[in-house]
MIBATI-670871 format. One line per 10 residues: number of its first residue (from 1); their letters; for each residue x, y, z of N, C-alpha, C, CB. Coordinates in Angstrom, 2 decimals, decimal comma. Glycine has a CB too. Example, Ala and Ser with C-alpha at 12.3 -4.5 7.8 and 13.67 -1.06 7.14 Angstrom:
1 = AS = 13,19:-5,69:7,80:12,30:-4,50:7,80:13,20:-3,30:7,80:11,31:-4,47:9,05 ~ 12,85:-2,25:7,08:13,67:-1,06:7,14:12,90:0,03:7,87:14,08:-0,60:5,72
***
This chain:
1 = XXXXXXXXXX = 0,85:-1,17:0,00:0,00:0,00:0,00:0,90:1,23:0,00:-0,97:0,00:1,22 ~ 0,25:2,51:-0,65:1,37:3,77:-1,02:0,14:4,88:-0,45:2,02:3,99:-3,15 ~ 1,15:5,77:0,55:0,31:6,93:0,61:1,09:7,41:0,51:-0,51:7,35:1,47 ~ 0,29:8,77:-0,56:0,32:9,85:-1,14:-0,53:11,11:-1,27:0,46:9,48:-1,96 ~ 0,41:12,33:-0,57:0,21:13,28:-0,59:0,17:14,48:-1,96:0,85:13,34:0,26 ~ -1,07:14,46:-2,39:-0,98:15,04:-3,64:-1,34:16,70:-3,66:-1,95:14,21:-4,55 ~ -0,77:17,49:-4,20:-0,88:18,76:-4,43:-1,66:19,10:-5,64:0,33:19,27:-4,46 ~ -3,31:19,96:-6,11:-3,66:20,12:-7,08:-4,00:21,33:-7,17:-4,34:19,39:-7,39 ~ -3,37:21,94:-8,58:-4,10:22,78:-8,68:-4,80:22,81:-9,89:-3,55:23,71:-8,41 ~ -5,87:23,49:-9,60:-7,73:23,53:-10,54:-7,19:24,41:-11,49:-9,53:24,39:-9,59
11 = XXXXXXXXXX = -6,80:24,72:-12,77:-6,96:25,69:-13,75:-7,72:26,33:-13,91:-6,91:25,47:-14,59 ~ -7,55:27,65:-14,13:-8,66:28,31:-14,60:-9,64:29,02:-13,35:-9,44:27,23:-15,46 ~ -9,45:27,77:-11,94:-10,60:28,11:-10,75:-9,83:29,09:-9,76:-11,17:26,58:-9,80 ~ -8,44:28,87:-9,93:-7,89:29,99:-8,94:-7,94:29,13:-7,49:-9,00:31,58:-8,92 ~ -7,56:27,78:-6,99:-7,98:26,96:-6,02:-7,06:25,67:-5,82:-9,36:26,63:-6,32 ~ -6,63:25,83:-5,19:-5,81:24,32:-4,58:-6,22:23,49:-3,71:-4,65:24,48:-3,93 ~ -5,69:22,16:-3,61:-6,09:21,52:-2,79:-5,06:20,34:-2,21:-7,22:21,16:-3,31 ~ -4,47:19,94:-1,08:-3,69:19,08:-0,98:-4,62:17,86:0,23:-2,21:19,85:-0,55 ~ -4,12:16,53:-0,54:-5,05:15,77:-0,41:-4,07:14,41:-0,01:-6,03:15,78:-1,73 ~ -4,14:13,50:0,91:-3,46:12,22:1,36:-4,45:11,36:1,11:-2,94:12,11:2,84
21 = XXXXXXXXXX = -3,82:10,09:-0,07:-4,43:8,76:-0,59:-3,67:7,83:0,06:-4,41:8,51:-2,15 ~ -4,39:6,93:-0,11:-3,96:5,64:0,33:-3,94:4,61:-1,20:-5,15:5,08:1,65 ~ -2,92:4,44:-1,48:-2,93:3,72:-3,27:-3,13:1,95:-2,65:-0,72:4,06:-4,56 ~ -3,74:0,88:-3,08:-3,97:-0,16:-3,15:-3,06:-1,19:-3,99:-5,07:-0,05:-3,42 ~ -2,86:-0,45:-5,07:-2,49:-1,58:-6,20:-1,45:-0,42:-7,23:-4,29:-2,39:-7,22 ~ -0,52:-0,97:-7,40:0,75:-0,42:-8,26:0,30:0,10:-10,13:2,06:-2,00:-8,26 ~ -0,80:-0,22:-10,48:-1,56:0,53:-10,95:-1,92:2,13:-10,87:-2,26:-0,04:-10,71 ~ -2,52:1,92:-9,91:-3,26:2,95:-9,44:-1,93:4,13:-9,22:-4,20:2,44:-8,00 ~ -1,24:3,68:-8,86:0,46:4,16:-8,14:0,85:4,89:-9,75:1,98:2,29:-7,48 ~ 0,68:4,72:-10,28:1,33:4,64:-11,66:0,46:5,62:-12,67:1,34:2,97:-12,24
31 = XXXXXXXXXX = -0,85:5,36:-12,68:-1,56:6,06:-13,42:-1,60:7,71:-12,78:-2,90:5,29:-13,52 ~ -1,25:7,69:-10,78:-1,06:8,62:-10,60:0,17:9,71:-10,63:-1,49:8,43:-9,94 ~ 1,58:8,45:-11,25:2,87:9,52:-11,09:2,68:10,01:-12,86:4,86:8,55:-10,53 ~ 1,47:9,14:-13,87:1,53:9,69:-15,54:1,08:10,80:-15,24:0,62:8,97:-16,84 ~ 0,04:11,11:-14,44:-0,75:13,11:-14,05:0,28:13,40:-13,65:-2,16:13,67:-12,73 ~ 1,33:13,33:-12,83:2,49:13,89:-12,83:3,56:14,63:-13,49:2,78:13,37:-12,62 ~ 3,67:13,65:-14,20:4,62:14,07:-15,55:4,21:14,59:-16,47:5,19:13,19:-16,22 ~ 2,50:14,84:-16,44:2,18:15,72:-17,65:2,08:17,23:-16,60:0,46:15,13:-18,67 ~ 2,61:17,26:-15,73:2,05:18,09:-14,82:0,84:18,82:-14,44:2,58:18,69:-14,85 ~ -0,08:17,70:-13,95:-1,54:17,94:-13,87:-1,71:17,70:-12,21:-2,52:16,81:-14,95
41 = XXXXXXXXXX = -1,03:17,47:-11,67:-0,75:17,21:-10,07:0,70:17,39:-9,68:-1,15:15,68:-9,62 ~ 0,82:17,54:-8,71:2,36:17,29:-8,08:1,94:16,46:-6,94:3,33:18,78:-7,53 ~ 2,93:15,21:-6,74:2,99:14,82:-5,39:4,15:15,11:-4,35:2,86:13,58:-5,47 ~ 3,78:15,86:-3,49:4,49:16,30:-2,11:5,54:15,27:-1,80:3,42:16,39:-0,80 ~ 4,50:13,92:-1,24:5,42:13,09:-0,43:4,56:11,52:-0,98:5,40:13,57:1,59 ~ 5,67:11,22:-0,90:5,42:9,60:-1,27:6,01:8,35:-0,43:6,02:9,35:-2,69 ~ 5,24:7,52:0,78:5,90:6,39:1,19:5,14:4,95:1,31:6,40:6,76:2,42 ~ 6,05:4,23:0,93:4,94:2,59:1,00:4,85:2,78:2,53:5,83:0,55:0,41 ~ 3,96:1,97:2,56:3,21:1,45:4,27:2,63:0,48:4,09:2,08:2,33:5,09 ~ 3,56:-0,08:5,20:2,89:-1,88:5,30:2,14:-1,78:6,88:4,58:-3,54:5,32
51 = XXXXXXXXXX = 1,10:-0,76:7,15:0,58:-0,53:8,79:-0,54:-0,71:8,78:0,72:0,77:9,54 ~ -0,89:-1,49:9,73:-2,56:-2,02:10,47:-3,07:-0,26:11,26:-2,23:-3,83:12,33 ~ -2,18:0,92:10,87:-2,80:1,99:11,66:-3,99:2,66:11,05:-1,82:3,00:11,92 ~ -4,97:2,95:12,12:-5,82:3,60:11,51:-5,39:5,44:11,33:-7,11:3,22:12,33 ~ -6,20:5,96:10,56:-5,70:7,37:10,02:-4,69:7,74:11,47:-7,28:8,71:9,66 ~ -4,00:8,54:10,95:-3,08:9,40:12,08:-1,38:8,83:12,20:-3,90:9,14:13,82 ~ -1,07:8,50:13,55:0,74:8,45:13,17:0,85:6,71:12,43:2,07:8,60:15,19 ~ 1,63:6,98:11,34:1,92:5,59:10,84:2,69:4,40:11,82:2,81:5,84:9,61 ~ 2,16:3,13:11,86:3,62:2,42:12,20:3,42:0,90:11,58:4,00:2,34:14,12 ~ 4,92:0,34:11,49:5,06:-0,36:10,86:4,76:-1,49:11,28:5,88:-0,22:10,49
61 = XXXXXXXXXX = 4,47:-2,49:10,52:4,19:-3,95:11,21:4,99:-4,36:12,25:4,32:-5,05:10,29 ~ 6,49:-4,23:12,36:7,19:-4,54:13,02:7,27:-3,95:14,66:8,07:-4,39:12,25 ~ 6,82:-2,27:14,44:6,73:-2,16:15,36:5,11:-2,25:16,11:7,45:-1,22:15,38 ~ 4,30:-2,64:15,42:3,05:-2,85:16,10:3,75:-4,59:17,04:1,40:-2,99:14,63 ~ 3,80:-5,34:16,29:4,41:-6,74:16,72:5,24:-6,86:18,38:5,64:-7,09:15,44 ~ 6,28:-5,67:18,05:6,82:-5,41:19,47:5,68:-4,52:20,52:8,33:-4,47:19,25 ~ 4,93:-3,99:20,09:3,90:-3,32:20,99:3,32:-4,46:21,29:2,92:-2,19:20,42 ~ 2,65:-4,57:20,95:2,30:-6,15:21,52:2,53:-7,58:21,85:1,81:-6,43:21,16 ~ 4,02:-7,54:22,09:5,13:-8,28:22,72:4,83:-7,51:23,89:6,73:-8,24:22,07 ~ 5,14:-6,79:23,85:5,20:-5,42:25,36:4,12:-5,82:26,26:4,77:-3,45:24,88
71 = XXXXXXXXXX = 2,91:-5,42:25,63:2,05:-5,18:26,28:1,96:-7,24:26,91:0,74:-4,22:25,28 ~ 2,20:-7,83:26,16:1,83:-9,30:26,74:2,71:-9,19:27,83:2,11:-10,74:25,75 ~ 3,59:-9,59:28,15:4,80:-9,13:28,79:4,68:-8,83:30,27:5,28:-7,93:28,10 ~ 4,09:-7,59:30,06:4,10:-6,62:30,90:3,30:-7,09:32,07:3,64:-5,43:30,29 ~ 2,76:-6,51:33,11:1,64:-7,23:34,00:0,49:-5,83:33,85:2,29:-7,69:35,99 ~ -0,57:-6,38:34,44:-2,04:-5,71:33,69:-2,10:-4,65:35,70:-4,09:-7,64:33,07 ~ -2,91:-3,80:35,39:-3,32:-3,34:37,05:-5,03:-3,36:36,65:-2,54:-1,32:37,76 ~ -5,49:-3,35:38,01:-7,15:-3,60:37,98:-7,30:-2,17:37,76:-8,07:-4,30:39,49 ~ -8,64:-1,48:36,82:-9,02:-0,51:36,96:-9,36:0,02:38,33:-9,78:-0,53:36,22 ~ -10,02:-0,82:39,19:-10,68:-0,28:40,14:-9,44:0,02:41,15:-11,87:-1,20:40,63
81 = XXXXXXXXXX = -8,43:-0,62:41,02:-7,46:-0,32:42,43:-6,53:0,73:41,81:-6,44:-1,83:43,14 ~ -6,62:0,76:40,17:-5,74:2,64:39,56:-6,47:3,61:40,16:-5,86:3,23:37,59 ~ -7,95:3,23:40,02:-8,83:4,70:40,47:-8,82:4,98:41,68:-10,28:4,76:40,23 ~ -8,75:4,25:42,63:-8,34:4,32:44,40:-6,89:4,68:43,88:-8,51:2,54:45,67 ~ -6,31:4,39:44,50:-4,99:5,22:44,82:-4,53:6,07:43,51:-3,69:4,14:45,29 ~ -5,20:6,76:42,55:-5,38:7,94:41,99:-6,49:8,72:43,14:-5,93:7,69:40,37 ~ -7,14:8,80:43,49:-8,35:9,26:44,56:-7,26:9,43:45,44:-9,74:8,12:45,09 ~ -6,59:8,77:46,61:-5,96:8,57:46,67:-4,67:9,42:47,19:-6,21:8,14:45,97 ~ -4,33:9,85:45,65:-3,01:10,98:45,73:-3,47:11,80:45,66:-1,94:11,14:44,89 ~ -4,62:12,01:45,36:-5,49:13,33:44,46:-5,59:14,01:46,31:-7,71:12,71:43,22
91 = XXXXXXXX = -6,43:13,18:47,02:-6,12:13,88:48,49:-5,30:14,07:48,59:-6,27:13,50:49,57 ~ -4,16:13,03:49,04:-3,08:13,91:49,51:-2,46:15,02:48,94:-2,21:13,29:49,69 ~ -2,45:15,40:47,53:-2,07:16,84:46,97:-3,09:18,05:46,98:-1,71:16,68:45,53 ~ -4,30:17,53:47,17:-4,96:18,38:48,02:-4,86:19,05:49,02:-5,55:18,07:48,27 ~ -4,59:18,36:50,02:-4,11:18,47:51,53:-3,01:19,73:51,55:-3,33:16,90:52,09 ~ -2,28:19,06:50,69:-0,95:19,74:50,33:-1,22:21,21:50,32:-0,34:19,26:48,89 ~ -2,08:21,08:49,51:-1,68:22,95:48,45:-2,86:23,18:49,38:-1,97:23,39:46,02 ~ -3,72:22,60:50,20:-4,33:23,26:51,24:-5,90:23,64:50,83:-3,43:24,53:51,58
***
């Protein structure tokens, strides 16, 4: 999979627009660098991504894999005994500042 950040501008409309795709198939990849070269688009930035992320910071398979090495790993805390002793400190810095 290829996302791409494309730059357009509208002829004639006086209007731009910059726009991030997600390309599927090396096709598609291709038919979009030919608008390129006739210069009917520019693309900004171009990188493959091999990521299970949904929209926002990319990451790579590899490091999703170790995130969740991690997290197995790791040991779990009960919600209910985070929210007590968050309660907890929350008094005592209360206390504090008075």
């Amino acid at each position: 999979m290829w996302v791409l950040r494309i730059f357009e501008i509208v002829k004639g409309l006086n209007f731009m627009h910059t726009i991030t795709l997600q390309i599927r198939n090396d096709n598609a990849l291709k038919t979009l660098q030919d608008l390129e070269t006739r210069h009917l688009i520019k693309i900004i930035e171009s990188s493959n991504v091999n990521s299970p992320a949904l929209p926002g910071e990319e990451i790579e398979i590899k490091e999703f894999k170790n995130w969740i090495r991690s997290a197995e790993e790791n040991s779990t805390a009960s919600l209910i005994e985070a929210k007590e002793k968050w309660a907890n400190q929350r008094k005592q810095l209360q206390k504090l500042i008075g």
